[in-house]
C-alpha positions as CSV (number, residue, x, y, z in Angstrom):
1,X,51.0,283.6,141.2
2,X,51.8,280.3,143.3
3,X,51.7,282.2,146.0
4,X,48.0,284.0,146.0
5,X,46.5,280.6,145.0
6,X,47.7,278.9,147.9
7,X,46.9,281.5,150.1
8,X,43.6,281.4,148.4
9,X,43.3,277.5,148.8
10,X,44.6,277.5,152.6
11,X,41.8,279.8,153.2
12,X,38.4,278.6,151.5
13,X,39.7,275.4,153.2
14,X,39.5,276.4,156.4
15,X,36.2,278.9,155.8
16,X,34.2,275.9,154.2
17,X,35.3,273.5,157.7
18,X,32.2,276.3,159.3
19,X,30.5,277.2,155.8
20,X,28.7,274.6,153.7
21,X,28.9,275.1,150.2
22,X,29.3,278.8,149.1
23,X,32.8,278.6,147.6
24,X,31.9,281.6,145.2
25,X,30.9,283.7,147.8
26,X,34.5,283.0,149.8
27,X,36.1,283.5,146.6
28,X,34.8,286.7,145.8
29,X,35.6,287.8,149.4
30,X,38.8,286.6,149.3
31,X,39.4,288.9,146.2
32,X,37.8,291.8,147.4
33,X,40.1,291.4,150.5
34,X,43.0,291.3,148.4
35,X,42.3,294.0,146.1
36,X,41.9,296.3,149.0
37,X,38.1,296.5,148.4
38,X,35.0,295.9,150.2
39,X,31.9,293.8,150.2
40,X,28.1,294.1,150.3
41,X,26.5,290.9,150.8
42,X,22.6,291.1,150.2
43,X,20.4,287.9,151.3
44,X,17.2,287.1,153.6
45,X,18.3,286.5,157.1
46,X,19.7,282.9,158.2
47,X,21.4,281.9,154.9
48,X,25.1,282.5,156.8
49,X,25.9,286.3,155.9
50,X,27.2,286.9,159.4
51,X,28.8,283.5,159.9
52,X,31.1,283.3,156.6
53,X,32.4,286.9,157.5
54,X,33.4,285.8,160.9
55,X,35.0,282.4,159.7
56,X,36.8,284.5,156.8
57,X,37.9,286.8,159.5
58,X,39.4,284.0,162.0
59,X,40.8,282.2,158.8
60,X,42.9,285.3,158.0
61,X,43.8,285.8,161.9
62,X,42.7,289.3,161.4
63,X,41.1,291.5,164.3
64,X,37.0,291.5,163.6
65,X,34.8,293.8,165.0
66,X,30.6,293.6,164.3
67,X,28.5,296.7,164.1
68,X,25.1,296.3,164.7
69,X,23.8,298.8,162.3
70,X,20.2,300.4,163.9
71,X,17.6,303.9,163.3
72,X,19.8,305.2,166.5
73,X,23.1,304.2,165.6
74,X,25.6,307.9,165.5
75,X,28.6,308.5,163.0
76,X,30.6,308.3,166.0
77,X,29.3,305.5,167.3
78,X,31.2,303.7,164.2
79,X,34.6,305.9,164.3
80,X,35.2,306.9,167.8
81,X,34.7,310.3,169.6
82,X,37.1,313.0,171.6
83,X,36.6,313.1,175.1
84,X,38.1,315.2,177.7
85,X,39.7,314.1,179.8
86,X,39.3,315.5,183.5
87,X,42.8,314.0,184.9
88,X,45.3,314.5,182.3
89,X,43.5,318.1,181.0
90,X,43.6,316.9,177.4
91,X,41.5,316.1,174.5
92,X,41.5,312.1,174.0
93,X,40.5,309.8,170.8
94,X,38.6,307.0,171.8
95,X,38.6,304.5,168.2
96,X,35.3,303.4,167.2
97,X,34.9,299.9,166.0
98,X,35.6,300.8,162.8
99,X,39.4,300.1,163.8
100,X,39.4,296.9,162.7
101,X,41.2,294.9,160.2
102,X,37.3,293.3,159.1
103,X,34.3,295.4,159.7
104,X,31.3,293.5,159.8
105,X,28.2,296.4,159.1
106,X,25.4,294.3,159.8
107,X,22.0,295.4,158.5
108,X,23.4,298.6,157.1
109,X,20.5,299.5,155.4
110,X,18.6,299.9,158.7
111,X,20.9,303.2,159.8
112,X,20.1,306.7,158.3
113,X,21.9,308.1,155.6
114,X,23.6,310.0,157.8
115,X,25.3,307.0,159.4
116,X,25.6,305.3,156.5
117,X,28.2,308.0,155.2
118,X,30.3,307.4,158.2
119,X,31.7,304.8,156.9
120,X,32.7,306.7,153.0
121,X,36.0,308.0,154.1
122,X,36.9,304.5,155.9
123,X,36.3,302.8,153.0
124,X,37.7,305.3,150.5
125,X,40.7,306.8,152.4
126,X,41.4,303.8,155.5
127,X,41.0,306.6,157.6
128,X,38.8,308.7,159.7
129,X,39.0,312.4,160.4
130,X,37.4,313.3,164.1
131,X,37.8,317.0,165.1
132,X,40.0,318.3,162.1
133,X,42.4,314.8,163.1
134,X,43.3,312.4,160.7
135,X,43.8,308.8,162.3
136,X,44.7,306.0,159.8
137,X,43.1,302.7,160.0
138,X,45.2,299.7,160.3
139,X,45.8,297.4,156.7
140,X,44.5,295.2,155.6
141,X,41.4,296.5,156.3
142,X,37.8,295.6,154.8
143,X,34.3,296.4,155.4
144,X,31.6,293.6,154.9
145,X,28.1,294.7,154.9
146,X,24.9,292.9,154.5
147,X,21.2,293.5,154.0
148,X,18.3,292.2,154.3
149,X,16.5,292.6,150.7
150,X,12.6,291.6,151.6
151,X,12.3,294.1,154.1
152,X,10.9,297.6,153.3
153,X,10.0,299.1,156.8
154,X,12.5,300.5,158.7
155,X,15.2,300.5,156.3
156,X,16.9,303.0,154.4
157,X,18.4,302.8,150.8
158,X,22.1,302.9,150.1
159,X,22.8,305.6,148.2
160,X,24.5,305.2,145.1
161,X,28.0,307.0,146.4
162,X,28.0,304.1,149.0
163,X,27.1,301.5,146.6
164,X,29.6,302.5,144.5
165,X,32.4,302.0,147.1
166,X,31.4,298.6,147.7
167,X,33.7,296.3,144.8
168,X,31.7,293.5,145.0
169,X,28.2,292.7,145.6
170,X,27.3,289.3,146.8
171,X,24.5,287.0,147.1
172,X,24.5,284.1,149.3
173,X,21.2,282.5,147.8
174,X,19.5,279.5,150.0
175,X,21.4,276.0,150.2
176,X,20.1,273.2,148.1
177,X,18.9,269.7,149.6
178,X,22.4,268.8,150.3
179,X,23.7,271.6,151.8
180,X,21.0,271.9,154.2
181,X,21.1,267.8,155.1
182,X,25.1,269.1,155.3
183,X,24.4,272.3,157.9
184,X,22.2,270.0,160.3
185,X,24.7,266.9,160.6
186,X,27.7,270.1,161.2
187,X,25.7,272.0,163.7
188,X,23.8,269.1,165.1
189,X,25.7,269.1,168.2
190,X,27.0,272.5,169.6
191,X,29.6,271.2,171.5
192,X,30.8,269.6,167.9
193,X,30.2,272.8,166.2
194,X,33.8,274.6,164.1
195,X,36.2,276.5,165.6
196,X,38.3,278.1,163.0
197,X,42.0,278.8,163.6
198,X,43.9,281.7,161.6
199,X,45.7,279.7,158.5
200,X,47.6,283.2,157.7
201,X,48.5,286.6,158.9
202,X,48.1,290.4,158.0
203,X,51.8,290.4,156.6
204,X,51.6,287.4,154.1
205,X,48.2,289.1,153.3
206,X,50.0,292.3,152.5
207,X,52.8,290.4,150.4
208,X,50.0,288.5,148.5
209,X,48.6,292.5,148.0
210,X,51.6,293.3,146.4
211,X,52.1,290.5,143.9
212,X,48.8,291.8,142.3
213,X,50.8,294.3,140.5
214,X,52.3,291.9,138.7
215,X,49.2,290.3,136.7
216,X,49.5,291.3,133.1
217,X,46.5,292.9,131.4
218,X,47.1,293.5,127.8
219,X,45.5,296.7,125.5
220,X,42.2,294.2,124.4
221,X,41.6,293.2,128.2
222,X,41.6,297.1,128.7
223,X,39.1,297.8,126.1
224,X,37.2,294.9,126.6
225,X,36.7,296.2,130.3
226,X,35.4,299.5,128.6
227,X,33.6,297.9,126.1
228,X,31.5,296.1,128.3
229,X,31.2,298.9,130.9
230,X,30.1,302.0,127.7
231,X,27.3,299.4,127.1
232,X,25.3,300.3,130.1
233,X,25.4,303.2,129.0
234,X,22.1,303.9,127.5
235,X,21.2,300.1,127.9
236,X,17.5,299.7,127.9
237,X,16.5,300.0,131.7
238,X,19.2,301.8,132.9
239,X,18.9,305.5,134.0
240,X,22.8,305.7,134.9
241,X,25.7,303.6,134.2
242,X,28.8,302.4,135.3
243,X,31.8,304.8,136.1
244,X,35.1,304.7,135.4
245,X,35.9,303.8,139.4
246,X,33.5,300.4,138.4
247,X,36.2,300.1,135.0
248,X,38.7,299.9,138.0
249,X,36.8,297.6,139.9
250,X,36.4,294.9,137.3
251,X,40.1,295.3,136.0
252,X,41.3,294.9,139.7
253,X,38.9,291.7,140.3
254,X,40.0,290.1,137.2
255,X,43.5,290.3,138.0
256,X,42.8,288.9,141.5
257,X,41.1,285.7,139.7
258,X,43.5,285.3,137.7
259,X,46.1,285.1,140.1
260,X,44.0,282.7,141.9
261,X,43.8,280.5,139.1
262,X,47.8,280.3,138.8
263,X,48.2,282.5,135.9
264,X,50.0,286.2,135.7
265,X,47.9,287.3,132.8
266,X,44.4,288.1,132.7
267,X,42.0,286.5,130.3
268,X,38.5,287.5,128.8
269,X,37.0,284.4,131.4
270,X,38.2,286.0,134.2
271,X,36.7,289.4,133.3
272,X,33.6,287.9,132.4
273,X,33.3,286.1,135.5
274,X,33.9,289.1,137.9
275,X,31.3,291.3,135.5
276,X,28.2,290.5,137.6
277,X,29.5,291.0,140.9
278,X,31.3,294.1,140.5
279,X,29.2,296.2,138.0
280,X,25.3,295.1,138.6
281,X,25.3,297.1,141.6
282,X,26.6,300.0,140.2
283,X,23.7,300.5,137.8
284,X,21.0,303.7,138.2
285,X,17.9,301.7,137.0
286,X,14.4,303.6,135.7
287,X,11.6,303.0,138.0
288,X,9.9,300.5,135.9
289,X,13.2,298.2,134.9
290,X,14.1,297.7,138.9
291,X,10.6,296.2,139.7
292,X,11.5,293.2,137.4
293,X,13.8,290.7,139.9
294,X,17.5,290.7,139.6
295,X,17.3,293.5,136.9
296,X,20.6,294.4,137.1
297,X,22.0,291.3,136.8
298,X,20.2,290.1,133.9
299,X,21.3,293.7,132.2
300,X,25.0,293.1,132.9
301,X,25.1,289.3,131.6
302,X,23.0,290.3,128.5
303,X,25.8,292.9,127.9
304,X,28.4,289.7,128.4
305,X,26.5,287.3,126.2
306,X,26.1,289.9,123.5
307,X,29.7,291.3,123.6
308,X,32.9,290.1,121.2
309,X,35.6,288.7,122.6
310,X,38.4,290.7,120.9
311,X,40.6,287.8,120.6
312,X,41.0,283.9,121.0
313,X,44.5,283.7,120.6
314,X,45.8,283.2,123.9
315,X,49.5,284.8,123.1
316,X,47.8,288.1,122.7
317,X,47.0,288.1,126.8
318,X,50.6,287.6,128.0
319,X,52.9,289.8,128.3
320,X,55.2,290.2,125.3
């Protein structure tokens, strides 16, 4: 797993040269990225949303594209349209942004529904289907959204299908006194400002995809995972729980930390520390439980704090 950690490293390096102190946040995108998932991030506006996607993407030397997500904004305004075209006589594809290796969907909570679902089959089948044709997207490929969680005009809720496609769900939260003194002395002087090169490619990406396979998850990881994700089930609060595609999310995450943290095995730690950002989200909560602030959340670590282990013995983790 040498190889995925240093990746790992070579990256959050180079993303924290523009980002002041959200190593979390790059580390969850960074596995999300290499589990062939997709991010929500969810924060008030200035707190870097936009600028850590755009520093991950020239770390990774990935092409970007940004969609500014509005009330106006058309399906095919995100995947591309057929045109005819008058000198050749034929029917031509022209790709949407969406064909992209990183998708920024900025403010996607301020396009209809309609829009919004646009972007399912992207995100589920790295494709998109115009006119009964099937055009694949290029790999890696990853959608990052964000939205702006104060506002209530003007904005549309995800619905849960979309949520559910999203494997993590991030929150950049405000910088404290340091970080802030930090941001002002970086971005002081425009002129001074980053400029991030790409550290790596799409093909040692792709390699670093494949090693995943290789992290180890023994039978008590496997029902820990379902342990922990039955529980929300009928947990006080929560109206619907979380699949078995959110089961697969938290496995997948798990190995990916693991794997950043130099090991080929996957230990309870690891599922416990992906638990929040890959399940919260996934909750259906009753109308008076998701007035209370970070409901979800607090549901999700109560499970955790409440939940045995099955084991302490570390042999029982690696692969026999």
């Amino acid at each position: 797993m040498e190889k995925i950690n240093l990746l790992y490293e070579k990256v959050r390096n180079n993303v924290s040269k523009a980002v002041v102190g959200k190593d979390n946040v790059i580390r969850f995108l960074f596995a999300a990225l290499l589990c062939g998932g997709h991010a929500l991030i969810c924060d008030v506006p200035g707190t870097g949303k936009t600028l850590i996607t755009k520093s991950l993407a020239s770390s990774l030397g990935l092409s970007f594209r940004r969609i500014q997500f509005t009330p106006d904004l058309l399906p095919s305004d995100i995947t591309g349209i057929k045109y005819f075209n008058m000198k050749t006589s034929e029917f031509e594809f022209i790709a949407g942004p969406v064909f992209a290796n990183v998708v920024l969907a900025d403010e996607i909570n301020r396009a209809t529904p309609k829009t919004q679902a646009g972007l399912l089959e992207c995100m589920a089948e790295y494709q998109v289907t115009t006119e009964g044709e099937t055009h694949p997207l290029d790999l890696p490929f990853m959608v990052i959204a964000t939205q702006n969680p104060v506002e209530s005009a003007g904005v549309y809720e995800l619905p849960e299908a979309q949520l559910d496609r999203f494997l993590v769900n991030l929150r950049m939260n405000l910088p404290t006194h340091t970080e802030s003194v930090g941001i002002l002395k970086r971005y002081d002087k425009k002129s001074e400002a980053p400029r991030l090169e790409a550290v790596t490619n799409a093909e040692e990406i792709k390699e670093a995809q494949a090693e995943l396979d290789s992290v180890y998850a023994a039978e008590d990881i496997y029902s820990y995972i379902v342990n922990i994700c039955e529980s929300t089930h009928g947990a006080d609060g929560v109206e619907l729980g979380v699949s078995p595609r959110g089961a697969l999310a938290l496995l997948s995450v798990s190995k990916c930390l693991a794997a950043m943290n130099r090991r080929d095995y996957v230990l309870p730690d690891d599922v416990k520390e992906a638990a929040v950002v890959t399940l919260a989200h996934r909750l259906l909560l009753t109308a008076s439980a998701a007035l209370k602030k970070n409901a979800a959340e607090e549901i999700i670590k109560d499970i955790i704090d409440k939940m045995p282990v099955p084991t302490e013995n570390l042999q029982n983790y690696r692969l026999k």
